[in-house]
Structures are given as structure tokens and as C-alpha cells.
C-alpha positions in Angstrom: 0.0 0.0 0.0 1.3 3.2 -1.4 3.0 5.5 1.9 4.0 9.0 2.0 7.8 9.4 2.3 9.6 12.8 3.0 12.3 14.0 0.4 14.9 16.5 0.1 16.3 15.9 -3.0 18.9 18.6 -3.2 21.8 18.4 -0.9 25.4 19.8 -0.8 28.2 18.7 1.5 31.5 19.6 2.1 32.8 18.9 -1.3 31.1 21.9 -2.8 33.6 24.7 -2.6 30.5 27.2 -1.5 29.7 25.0 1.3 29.9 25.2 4.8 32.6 22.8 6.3 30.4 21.4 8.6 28.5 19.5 5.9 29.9 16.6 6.3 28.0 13.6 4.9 27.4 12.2 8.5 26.2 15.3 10.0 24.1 15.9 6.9 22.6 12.5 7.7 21.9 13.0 11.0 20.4 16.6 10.3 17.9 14.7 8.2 17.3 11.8 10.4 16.4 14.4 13.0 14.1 15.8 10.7 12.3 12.6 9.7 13.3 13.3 6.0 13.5 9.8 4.3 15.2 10.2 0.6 17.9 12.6 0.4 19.7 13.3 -2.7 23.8 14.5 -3.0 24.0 16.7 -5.2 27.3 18.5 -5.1 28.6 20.4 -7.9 29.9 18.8 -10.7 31.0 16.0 -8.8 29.2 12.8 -7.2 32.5 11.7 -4.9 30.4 11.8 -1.5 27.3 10.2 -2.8 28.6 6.8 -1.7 30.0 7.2 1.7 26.6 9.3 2.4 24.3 6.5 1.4 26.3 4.1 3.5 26.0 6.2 6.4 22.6 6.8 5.6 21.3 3.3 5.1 21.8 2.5 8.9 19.5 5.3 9.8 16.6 3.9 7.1 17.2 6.8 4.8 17.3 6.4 1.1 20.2 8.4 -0.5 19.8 9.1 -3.9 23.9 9.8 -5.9 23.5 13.4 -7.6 25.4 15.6 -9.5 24.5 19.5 -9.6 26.1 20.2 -13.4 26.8 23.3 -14.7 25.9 24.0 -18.6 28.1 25.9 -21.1 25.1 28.2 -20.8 25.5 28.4 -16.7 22.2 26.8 -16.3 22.3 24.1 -13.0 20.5 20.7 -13.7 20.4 17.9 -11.2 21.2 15.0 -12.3 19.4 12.2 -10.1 20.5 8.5 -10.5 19.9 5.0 -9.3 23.1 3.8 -8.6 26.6 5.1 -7.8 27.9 3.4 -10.5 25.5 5.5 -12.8 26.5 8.7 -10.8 30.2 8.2 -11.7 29.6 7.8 -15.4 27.8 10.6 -15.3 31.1 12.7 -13.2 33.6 10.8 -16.2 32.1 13.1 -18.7 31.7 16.3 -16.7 35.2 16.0 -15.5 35.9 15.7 -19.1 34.3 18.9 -19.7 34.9 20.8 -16.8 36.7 24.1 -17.3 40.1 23.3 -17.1 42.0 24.9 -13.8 42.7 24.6 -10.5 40.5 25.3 -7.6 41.6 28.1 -5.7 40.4 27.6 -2.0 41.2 31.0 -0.5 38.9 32.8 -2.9 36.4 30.0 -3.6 36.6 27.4 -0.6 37.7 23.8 -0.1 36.4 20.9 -1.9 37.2 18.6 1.0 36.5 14.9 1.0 36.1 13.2 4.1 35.1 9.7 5.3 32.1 8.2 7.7 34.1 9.6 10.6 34.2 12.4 9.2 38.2 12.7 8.9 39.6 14.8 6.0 41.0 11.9 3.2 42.1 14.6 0.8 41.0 17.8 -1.0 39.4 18.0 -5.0 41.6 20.3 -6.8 39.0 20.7 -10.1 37.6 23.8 -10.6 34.1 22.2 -9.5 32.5 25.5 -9.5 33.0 26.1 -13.0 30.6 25.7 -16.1 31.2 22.7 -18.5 31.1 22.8 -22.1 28.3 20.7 -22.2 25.1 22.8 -23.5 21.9 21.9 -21.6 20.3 19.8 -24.2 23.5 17.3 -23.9 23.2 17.3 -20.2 19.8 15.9 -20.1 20.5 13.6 -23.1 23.5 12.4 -21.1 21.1 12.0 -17.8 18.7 10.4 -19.3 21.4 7.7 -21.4 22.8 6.9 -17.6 19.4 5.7 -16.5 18.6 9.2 -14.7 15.9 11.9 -14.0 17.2 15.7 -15.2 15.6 18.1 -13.0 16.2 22.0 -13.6 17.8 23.0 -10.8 16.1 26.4 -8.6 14.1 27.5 -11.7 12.9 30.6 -9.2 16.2 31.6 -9.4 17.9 34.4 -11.2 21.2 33.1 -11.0 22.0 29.7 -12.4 18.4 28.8 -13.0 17.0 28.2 -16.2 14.5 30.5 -16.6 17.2 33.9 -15.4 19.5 32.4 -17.4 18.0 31.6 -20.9 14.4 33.5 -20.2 12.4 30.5 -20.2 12.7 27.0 -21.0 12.7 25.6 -24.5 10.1 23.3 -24.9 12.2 20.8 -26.9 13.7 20.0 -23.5 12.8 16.5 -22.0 13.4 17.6 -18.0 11.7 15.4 -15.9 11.0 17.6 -13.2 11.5 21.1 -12.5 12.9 22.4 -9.2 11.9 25.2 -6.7 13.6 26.0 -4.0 12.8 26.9 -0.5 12.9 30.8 -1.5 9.3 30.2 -3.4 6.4 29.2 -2.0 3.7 26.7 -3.7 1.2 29.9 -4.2 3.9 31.9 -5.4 5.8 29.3 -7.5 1.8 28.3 -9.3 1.2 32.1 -10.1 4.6 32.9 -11.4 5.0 29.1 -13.4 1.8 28.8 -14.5 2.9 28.0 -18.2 5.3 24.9 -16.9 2.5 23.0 -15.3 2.7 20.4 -18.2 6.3 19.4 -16.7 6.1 17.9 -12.9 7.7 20.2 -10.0 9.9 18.8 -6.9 10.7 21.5 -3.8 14.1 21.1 -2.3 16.2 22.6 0.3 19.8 23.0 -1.9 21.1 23.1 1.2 24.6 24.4 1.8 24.4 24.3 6.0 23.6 22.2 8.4 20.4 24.4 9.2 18.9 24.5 5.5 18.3 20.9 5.5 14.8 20.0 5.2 13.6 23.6 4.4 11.9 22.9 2.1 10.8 18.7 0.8 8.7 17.1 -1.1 6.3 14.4 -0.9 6.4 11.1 -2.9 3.7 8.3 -2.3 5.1 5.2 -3.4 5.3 2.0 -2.5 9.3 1.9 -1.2 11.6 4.3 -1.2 13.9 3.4 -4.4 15.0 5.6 -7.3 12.1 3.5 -9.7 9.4 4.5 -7.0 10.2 8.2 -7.0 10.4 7.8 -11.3 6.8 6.3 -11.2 5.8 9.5 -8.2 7.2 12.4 -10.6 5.4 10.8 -13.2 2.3 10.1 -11.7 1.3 6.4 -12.4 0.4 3.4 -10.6 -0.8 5.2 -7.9 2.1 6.7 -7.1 2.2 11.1 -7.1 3.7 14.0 -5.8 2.9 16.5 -3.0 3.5 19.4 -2.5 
């Protein structure tokens, strides 16, 4: 019998360079766990390294953690890229570290891309420049989601900067996103008057939480049946009893 589960599905940790340190993946998880969020989604910048050592962590506290990639387009347009397995995650991070802009981070002006483990002890620092675009446009981002078995989601569409519709004016309608994003700075009245005209594509509310105290801001809903990537694919897309709330 279909169940409602609780879902932030837009998470940074410690690895993002715009961070807060204190986002490591087992405080993240316990932030959440707190909360009574079940599904979380990693989703740090251009890069899916802490999406593993998250869901491991997580899995003893009965919360589902979904490997994400926040990915920057040539265009600077943020899409989430949500997967069903790490292993899909990292094909996904093989060709955006392909295309990343080339450089080094530089941490005193941007911040640290640190990598820790379940203990939350530093194992070594990302030197890409994971705040950068790629030179991948936004229509080969979501081909390239969708061909690693994952849901492309426009990332904070209420936002000017780095969301779709400040950055390109709207969103071409050739685009196959599964879901479109708003973020805790938009609420549902707001977000239904201003986005009327992108009712036809399915809407998720998430957190993009970059501290400890943005988690669970804002979540979404999902009745399903378990909570597995295939479950929440059904829930965006509204079948088999399973559906979004808001």
C-alpha cells in the first residue's frame, strides 16, 4: 500500500567549494534523520564523490540516498542529475570532469572541496575547478542523464542566477526535464502564479542546502510503494498510484 515518504532531494556537502565545512556527509545524515526526512539526494557540484559514503551512512538510519550531480551547462544553467546507482553517478562525473573548465580550484577565494570519510576525517581535497561551467550545452546534459538511466531536473528555476529560466528566459520546450525544481525561497502559491505556463512538466521543492540548518527547508512528498529511485520515477510521473505533494 502506497505510503508517504519525505524528500529533500537537493543536498550539498563539504565537497562543494560554496559550502559550509560542517556538511559533512554524517552530519548531513543526522540533520535529516532528525528531521524525519527519508530520501535525500547528494548533489554536489559537478562531482558525485560523497554520494557513496553518504548513502552508507545513511542506510543505517533507514534513509534512502539518492547519488546526484548538480552540473553546470556551457550556458550556466544548473540541472540535477538524479541516479539510481553510484555506478550510474560516476559515469555521469567521467564526462563532466571531461568537460569541466580546465583549472585549479583556488580555495582561499572559492573554498575547499574537501573529502572526508564516515568519521568524518579529511582523506584529501578535489583540486578541479568544480565551481565552474562545463562545455556541455543543456540539451546534452539531459540527453547524457537520461542515457545513464537518470531523472534531469532544472535546478532552482525561481532563481535568477543559475536557474533556467534567469538564465536563458524560459525554458525551450524541446527540453525533455523530468522535473522542475523550486527552492525553498518560493512558496507553492507563489511558484503556481509565477509558473503557471510549466504546469505540463512535474515540479519537486528542495532545500539546496549548503548548511547544516537549511536541510529539510523545504521537501517534497512522494507516495510510493518503497523508497527506491524506480518508486520516486513512477511519483514524478504520476502512475500506478504513485504522485507527488506538494
Amino acid at each position: 500500500m502506497p505510503v508517504e515518504f519525505r524528500a529533500d532531494l537537493h543536498i550539498h556537502t563539504c565537497l562543494s567549494p560554496c559550502s559550509e565545512l560542517s556538511m559533512t556527509p554524517a552530519r548531513i545524515v543526522e540533520k535529516a534523520a532528525s528531521l524525519g526526512i527519508n530520501i535525500l539526494a547528494v548533489c554536489d557540484h559537478n562531482t558525485a564523490e560523497h554520494a557513496a559514503v553518504t548513502a552508507d551512512i545513511a542506510r543505517k538510519k533507514g534513509i534512502q540516498v539518492l547519488p546526484g550531480i548538480e552540473i553546470s551547462s556551457s550556458e550556466e544553467v544548473h540541472i540535477l542529475g538524479l541516479f539510481g546507482t553510484v555506478t550510474d553517478a560516476f559515469n555521469m562525473q567521467a564526462v563532466v570532469y571531461e568537460n569541466l573548465d580546465p583549472g585549479e580550484n583556488d580555495e582561499d577565494a572559492i573554498g575547499m572541496q574537501v573529502l572526508v570519510n564516515k568519521d568524518d576525517e579529511v582523506l584529501g581535497f578535489n583540486r578541479r575547478l568544480l565551481i565552474g561551467a562545463t562545455a556541455l550545452s543543456v540539451d546534452k546534459i539531459v540527453e547524457l542523464v537520461h542515457g545513464f538511466n537518470g531523472l534531469a531536473v532544472a535546478s532552482h528555476i525561481d532563481r535568477e542566477g543559475f536557474g533556467i529560466i534567469g538564465q536563458l528566459g524560459f525554458i525551450p520546450p524541446e527540453l525533455k526535464f523530468d522535473a522542475l525544481e523550486i527552492s525553498f525561497r518560493t512558496g507553492t502559491d507563489e511558484a503556481l502564479a509565477r509558473f503557471a505556463g510549466y504546469r505540463h512538466i512535474p515540479w519537486v521543492f528542495s532545500s539546496d542546502a549548503h548548511r547544516l540548518e537549511d536541510i529539510g527547508r523545504r521537501t517534497t512528498g512522494f507516495v510510493m510503494e518503497h523508497a527506491t529511485f524506480d518508486e520516486l520515477r513512477m511519483a514524478i510521473r504520476n502512475v500506478c498510484g504513485r504522485k507527488t505533494l506538494y
